[in-house]
N, C-alpha and C positions, 0 to 999 in steps of 0.2 A: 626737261631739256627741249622737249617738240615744242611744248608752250611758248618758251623764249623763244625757238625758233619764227614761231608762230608771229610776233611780237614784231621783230627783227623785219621781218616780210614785208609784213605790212608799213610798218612804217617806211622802208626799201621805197616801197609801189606808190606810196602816198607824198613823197617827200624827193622823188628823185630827181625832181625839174622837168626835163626835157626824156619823153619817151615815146620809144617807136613801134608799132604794132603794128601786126599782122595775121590775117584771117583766112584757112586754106576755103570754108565754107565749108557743106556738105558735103561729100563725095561718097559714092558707090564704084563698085563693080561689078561689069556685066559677067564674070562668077561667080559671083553671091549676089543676089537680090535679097536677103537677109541679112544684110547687115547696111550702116553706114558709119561714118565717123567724120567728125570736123578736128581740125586744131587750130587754139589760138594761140598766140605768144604777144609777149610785148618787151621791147629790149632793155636795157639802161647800159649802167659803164660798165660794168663787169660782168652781167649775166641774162641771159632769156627767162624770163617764166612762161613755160606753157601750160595750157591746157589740152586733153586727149579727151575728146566725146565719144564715147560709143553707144550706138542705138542698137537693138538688137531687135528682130522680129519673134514672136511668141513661140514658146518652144525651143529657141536658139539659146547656147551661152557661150561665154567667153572665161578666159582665166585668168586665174588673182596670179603675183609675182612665183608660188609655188603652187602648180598646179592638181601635184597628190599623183594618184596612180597613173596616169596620162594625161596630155595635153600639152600644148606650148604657152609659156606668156609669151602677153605683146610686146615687140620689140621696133625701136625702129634703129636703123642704121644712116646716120646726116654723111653726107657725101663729103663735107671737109672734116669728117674726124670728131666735130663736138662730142661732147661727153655730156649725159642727164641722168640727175637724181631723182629717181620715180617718187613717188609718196601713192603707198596703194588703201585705199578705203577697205572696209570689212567685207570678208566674201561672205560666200554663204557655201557649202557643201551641198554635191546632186551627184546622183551616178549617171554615167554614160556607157552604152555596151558593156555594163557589168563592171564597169571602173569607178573608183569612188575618187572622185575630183572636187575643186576649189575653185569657183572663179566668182563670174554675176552673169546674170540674165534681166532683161529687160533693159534695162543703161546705165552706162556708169563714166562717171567724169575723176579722173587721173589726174592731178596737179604733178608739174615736176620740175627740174632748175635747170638749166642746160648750161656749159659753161664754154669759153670759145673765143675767139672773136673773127665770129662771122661777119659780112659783109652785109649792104643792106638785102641782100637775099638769103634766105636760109632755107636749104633742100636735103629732103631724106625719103626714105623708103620705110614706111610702117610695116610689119608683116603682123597679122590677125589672125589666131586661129578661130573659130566658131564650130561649135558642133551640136548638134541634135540627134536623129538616129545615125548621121554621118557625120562625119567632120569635114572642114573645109579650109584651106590656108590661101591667104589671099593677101596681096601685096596693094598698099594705096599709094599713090607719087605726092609728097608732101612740097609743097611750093610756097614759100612765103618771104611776101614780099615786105617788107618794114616801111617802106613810103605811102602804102595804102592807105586809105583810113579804117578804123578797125571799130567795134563792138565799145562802147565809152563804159558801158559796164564790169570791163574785166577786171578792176583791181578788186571791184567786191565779188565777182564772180571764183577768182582764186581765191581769196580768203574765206568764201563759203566752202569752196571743195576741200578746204586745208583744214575747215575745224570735222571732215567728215574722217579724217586719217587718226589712227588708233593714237592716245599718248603714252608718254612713257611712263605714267601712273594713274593711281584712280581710284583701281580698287582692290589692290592687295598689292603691299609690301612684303608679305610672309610668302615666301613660294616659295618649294623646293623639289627637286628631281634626283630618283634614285631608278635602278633598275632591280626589281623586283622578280623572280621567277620568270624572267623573259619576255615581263612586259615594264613601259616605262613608268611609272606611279609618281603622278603632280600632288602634293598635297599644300594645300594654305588656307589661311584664313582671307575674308573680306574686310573692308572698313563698314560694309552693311550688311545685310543677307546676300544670299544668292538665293534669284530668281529665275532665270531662265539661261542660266549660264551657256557661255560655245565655247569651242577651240578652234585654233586651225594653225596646223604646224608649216614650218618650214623642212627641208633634211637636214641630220645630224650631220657633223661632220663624217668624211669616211662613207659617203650615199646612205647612210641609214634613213629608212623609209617609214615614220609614224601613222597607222592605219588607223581603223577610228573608233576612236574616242567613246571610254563607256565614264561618264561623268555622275557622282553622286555629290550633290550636296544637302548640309540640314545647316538649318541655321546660316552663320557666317562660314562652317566651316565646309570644305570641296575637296574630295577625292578623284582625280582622274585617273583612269587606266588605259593604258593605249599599248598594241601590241606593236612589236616594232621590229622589222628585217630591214638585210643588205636588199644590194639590185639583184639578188640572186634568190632570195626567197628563205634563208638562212638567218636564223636566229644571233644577236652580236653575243661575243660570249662578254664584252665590258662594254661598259658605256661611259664608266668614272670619266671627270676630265674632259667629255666633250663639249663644246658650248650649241645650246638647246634655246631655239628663237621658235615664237611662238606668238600669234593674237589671241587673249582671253578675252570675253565679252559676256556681258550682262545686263539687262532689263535697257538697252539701248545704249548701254556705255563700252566702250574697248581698250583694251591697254595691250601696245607691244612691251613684251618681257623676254629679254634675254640673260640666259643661266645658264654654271657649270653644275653639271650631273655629278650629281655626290656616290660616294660609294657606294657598292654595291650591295643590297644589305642583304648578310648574313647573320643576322646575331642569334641568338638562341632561341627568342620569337620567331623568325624566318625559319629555324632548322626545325622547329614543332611545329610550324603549319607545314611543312613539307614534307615531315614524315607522318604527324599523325595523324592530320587534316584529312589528309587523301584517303588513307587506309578507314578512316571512319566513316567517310565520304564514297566511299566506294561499296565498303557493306552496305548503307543505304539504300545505295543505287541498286546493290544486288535484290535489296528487298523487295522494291520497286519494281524490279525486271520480274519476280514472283509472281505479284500480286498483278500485274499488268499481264501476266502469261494464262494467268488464273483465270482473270477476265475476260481473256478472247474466248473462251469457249461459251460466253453469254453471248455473243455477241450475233447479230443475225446472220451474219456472214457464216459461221460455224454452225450454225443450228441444223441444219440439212445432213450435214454428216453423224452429229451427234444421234437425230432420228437413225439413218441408216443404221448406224452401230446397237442402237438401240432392239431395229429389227432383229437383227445378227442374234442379239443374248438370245431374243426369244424363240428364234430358231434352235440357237443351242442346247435348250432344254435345260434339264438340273448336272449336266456333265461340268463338273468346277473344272476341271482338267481344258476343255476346250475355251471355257471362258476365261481363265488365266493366259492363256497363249494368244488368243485373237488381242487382248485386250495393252499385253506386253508387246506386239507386233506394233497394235496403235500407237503404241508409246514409242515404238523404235520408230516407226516412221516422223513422228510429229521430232523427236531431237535429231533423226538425220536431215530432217528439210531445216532446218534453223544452223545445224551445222554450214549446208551448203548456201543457205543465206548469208553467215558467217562469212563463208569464202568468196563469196560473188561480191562482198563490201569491200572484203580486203582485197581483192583484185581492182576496184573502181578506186580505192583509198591510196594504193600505190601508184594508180597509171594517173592519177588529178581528175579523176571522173566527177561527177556529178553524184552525191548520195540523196540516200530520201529513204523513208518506209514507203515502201509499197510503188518504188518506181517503177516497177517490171509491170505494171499495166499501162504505162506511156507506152509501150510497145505493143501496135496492132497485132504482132505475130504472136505474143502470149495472149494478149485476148481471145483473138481468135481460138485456140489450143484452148484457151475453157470456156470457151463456149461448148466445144467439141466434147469435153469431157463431163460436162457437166448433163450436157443433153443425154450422151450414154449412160451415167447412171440412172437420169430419171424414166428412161425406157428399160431398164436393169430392173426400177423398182416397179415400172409397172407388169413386168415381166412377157417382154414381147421380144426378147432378142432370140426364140428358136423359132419367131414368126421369120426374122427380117433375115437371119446370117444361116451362113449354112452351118453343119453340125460341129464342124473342126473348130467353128469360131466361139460357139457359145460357151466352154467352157474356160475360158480366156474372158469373155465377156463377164462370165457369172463372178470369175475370183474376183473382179476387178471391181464387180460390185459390192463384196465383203465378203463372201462364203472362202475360209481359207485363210491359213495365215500371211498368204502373200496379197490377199486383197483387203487385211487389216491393216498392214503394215502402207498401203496405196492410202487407206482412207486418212490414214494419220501425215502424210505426203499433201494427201486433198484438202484436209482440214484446214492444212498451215497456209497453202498458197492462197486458198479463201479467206483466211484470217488476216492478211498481209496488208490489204486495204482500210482496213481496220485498226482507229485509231485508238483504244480502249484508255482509262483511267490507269495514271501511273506508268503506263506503254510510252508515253513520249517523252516522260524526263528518263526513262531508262536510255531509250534508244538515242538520244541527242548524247546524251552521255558518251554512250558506246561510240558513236560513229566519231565522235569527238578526241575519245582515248585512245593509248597504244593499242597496237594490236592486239597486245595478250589480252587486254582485260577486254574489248570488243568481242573477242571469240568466248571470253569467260561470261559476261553479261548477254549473250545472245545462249550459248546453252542454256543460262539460268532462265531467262525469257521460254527457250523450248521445255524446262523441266515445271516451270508454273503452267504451261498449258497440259502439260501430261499428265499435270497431277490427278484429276478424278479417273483418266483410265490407269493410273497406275494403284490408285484405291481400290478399285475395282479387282484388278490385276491379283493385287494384295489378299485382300479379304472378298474370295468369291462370292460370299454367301448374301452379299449386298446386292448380288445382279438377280440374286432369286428372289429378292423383295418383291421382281416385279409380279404383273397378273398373270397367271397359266395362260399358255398359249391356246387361240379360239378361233373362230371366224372373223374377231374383231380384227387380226393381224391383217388382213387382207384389206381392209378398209384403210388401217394404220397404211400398211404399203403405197397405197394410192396417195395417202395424203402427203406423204415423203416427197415421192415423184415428183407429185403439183411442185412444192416448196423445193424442190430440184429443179424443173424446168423453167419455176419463177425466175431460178438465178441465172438459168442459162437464157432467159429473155432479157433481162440484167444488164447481162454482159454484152447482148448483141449489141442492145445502146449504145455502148461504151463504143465500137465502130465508128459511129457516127461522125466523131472526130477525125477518124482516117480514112474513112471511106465517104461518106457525105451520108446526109439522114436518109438516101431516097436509100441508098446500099444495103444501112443496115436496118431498113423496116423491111425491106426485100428478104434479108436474112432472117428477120424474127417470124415473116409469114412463111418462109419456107419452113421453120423449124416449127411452127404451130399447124399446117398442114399434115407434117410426118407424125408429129405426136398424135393429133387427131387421126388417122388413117392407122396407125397402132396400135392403137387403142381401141378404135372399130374392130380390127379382125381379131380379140380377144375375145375371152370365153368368159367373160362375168359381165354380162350385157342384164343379166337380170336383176343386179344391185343397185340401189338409188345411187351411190357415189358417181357410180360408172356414169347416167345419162347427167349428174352435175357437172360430172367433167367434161362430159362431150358440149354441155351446153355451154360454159367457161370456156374450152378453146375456142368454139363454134364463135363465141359473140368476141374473143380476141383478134380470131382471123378477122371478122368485118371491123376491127376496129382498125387493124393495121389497114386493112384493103381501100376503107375510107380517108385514113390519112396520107396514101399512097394517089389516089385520085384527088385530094386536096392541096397535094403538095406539102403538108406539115409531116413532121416527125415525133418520137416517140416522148420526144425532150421537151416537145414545145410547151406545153401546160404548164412545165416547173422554169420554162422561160419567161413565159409570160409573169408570173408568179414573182419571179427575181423583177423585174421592170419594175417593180411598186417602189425601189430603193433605186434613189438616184447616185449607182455605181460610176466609181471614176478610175482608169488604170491605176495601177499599183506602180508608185515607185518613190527611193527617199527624196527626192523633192517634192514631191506633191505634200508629204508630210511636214518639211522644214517650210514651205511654202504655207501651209496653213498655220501652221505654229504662231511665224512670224504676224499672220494677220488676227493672232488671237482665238485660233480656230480649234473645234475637240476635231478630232479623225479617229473612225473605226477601223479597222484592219479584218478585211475576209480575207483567206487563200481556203479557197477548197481545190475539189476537183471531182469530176462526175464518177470516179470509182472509189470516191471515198464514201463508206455508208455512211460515218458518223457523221461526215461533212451534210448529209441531207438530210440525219435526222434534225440537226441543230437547226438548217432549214428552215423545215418544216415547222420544229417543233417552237422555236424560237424566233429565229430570224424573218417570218412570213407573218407574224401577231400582230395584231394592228398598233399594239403600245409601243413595239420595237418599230416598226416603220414610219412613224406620228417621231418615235425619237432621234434616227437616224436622218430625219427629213425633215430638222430643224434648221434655218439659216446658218449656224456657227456650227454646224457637222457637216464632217466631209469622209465619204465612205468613201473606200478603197476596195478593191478587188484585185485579187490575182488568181487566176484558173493555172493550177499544175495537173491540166489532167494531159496536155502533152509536154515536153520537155524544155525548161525554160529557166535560164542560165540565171536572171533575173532574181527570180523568186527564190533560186538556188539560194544564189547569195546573200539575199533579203533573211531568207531563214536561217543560212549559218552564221550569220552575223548575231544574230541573237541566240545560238547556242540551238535551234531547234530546227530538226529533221524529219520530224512527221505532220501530218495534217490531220483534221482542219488547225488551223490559228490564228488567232485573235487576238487584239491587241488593241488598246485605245490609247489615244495620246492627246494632251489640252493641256492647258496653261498652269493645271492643278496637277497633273502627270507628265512634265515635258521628256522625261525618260522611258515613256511608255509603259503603260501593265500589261503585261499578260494574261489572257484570264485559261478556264480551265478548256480541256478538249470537249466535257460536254456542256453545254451551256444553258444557263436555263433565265431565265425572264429576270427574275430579282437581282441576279447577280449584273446584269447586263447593262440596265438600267442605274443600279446602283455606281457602276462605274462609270458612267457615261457624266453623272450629276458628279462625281468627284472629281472629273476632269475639267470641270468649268475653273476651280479653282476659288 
């Protein structure tokens, strides 16, 4: 039907005899210096065609006729009443302040019919909105005069902008729309493959609101899923019967498709993926949440406590009776802190907070507090707290160092909060899971995550006589002890890092030289001054004070070496148009998010991401690296990750012409796999 429209037009424009045009020219305004827009028209007997330019400056955009989660389209209002039929060209999808929207950026040209019978003047008022980090709504005075002389190129000029408007076929006649488990599910065939397929909705009848779009296809055949609420954030309970407008697009082709949503499907397929699916999908997940629980006690984050604990047994001697109870206290501690994790999610999950693993370090005031604690044990281990506290204190200090069941039950407390930044294998399909499901099973799946990490002290716990495997206690324990401490204090220099972000790097180099000063000065007024470890140690903090002291007199920070480091990849901010932006010009994108308190985030790093094959790959003309830093709070990367079902870090993702729906790859990351993905995305 557009085609003959199309047809019809032109011959209109080409055939009409005698016509009149008019040209408003360029115009800006002095509140927007980002943007500008012309209109052309030209009259005949019965109707206007114009034309709508908008230019836009980099970084700015505008919106398609349905704009998605905010934004205005452009509208104009003609002072005698006309009336015009837009015809909008294919948008493209970008978020703004966290909003997922529809329009163009760069410029776009609007063909439309106005119908009327104005005079040889024709006057209205355009309104624009434009938005970047801000938005902006700006009104232009359209003036146009028909006696002018005008642009002699405009009958081809409109007929190029009118073959750029979706037609009413192309490339599937087979579409259908059902509402599925509370999301909308497009499924059809092509008359070719699909290649690079898009969507972009209009609202259902009744405001129902289509968010976005997870599109699978093979071959000819496309699955789309799109989750879809009211203007109130509520799920529809039907959708049968509504009619469903829509632009589908492919390898450079678009078709508007409008359809009535078919029933609702329930049939007996529907009622077995929704009862059994889940409940199989769900043990899974619990296995998951195990073996991810299991994990974190490898992990270097946890290792400092495990030594402490380890002190403990050997302190304890062959008393099974003590080491059952210290070790069952560890275990109560490590399942009440994942409990109260539990409740701190479901309190963020109710009020529309922001989730994440291991948010609670975006918060200076919890870094802080372990930093604090962390220091205290390692002066705990070095044993200098009846040098520094007075007597009332020290036995308060000692429980808290392990001696005791209420300072086993602190370590299994310690363990977890250390563990939290830590994104281990299998930890993150558990945990997107969980934050994702109901309540009940988030609180179920986060105990089982606390009862995989308790598992070895409840082995322990279990069968005592595993802790006497170790070696009779000696002199070596003392040397053990110190080494503890170091790897205790390590973390508590660690964390001072972490600071830096909220305090500025001079802050917290000032904080890690004070806390390397006290350690060093504790350590002096102790009594094993005649042990090699002892002067290793003095000479280790000795050469860390000057190291801080020098980067304190140079201005650098503790971070800067693993900044410099990151410089070799040419990082570009994180956001979904930078991704749909590359796509479109044929381009692979790697996807970083880390964050400076995630360990594994730096091993990958190091261990990966800093290899000269990975930076030689990354730093190819058709790669575009993205980053995103969640080490403070960022509504952004929120979204970025719940959109793709995942709530912990690091993650990774690559996307290209061979992957336009993106992979995911694993949390740790290792060279072959990286590469390997990178070459499958060319496509």
């Amino acid at each position: 039907m557009l085609n003959i429209f199309r047809r019809i037009v032109f011959l209109l424009l080409t055939c009409m005899g005698v016509a009149h045009a008019a040209d408003t020219g360029w115009l800006t305004s002095p509140q927007n210096d980002h943007a500008r827009i012309r209109f052309q028209a030209e009259r005949s007997k019965d109707h206007i065609y114009g034309l709508l330019y908008v230019d836009l400056a980099p970084g700015w955009k505008t919106y398609w006729r349905s704009p998605g989660e905010g934004g205005v389209a452009p509208q104009i209002t003609w002072k005698n009443g006309e009336q015009a039929q837009w015809y909008w060209p294919v948008p493209s999808r970008f978020e703004i302040s966290g909003l997922t929207t529809q329009g163009y950026h760069k410029h776009v040209i609007i063909p439309m019919i106005i119908t009327g019978d104005p005079d040889d003047v024709l006057d209205g008022t355009l309104t624009l909105s434009t938005c970047s980090n801000v938005c902006l709504l700006t009104d232009y005075k359209l003036h146009l005069d028909f006696n002018q002389p005008v642009d002699e190129g405009f009958q081809d000029a409109f007929e190029h902008a009118m073959r750029t408007i979706p037609a009413d076929k192309g490339l599937s006649d087979d579409l259908s729309a059902h509402l599925v488990g509370g999301n909308l599910v497009i499924t059809g065939t092509a008359t070719g493959d699909w290649k690079t397929p898009g969507i972009y909705f209009d609202p259902l009848d009744g405001g129902i609101i289509p968010g976005d779009p997870d599109i699978h296809s093979e071959g000819s055949s496309i699955r789309i899923t799109v989750p879809v609420t009211d203007e109130w954030g509520e799920k529809p309970v039907t959708l049968a019967g509504k009619n469903l407008s829509f632009v589908l697009t492919n390898d450079g082709k678009a078709q508007q498709t409008t359809l009535a949503v078919g029933a609702d499907e329930q049939s007996a397929d529907s009622t077995q993926q929704s009862q059994g699916e889940p409940a199989l999908q769900l043990g899974k997940i619990l296995f998951f949440a195990l073996l991810g629980g299991l994990i974190l006690n490898l992990m270097p984050c946890v290792l400092p406590v495990m030594g402490m604990k380890l002190s403990s047994v050997l302190h304890s001697g062959s008393d099974k009776s003590k080491v059952r109870l210290r070790f069952l206290a560890t275990s109560a501690g490590i399942l009440t802190s994942f409990a109260l994790l539990a409740t701190m999610v479901t309190i963020l999950k109710l009020t529309g907070s922001s989730l994440g693993w291991g948010i609670q370090f975006q918060n200076p005031w919890f870094i802080g507090l372990m930093v604090a604690v962390t220091f205290i044990f390692s002066m705990n281990l070095f044993g200098v707290f009846e040098m520094l506290l007075p007597s009332s204190a020290v036995g308060r200090m000692a429980t808290a160092g392990g001696s005791g069941i209420v300072g086993s039950f602190c370590e299994g407390v310690f363990a977890t909060l250390l563990a939290t930044p830590c994104s281990a294998p299998f930890l993150g399909t558990a945990v997107a899971f969980a934050l994702a499901a109901p309540i009940q099973e988030l609180w179920l799946i986060f105990l089982v995550l606390g009862l995989g990490m308790a598992l070895p002290w409840l082995f322990v716990a279990l069968i005592p006589k595993t802790a006497m495997l170790l070696p009779r206690p000696g002199r070596w324990m003392n040397t053990l002890k110190v080494v503890l401490g170091l790897m205790m204090l390590a973390s508590s220099f660690w964390l001072a890092t972490l600071l830096s972000l909220h305090l500025g790097g001079t802050a917290s180099s000032l904080i890690a030289l004070l806390l390397t000063v006290v350690a060093l000065i504790a350590f002096l007024i102790t009594d094993k001054k005649t042990t090699p470890v002892f002067w290793l140690v003095v000479i280790a903090l000795a050469a860390f004070g000057g190291y801080q002291i020098r980067g304190l007199i140079e201005g650098e920070s503790m971070t800067s070496a693993s900044d410099a480091s990151s410089q070799q990849i040419n990082w570009q901010p994180l956001s979904e148009e930078a991704i749909q932006n590359a796509l479109a010009e044929g381009k692979r994108v790697f996807v970083d998010i880390s964050a400076d308190w995630c360990v594994t985030c730096k091993v990958n790093e190091h261990r990966v991401l800093n290899q000269p094959e990975i930076i030689s790959a990354l730093n190819q003309p058709d790669v575009v690296a993205l980053r995103g830093d969640w080490s403070k709070p960022s509504e952004l990367i929120t979204r970025f990750l719940q959109k793709r079902n995942s709530y912990a870090i690091p993650f990774n993702e690559v996307y290209g012409p061979g992957t336009p729906q993106g992979e995911v790859l694993p949390p740790l990351l290792d060279k072959p796999t990286v590469l390997t993905v990178l070459t499958q995305a060319k496509g």
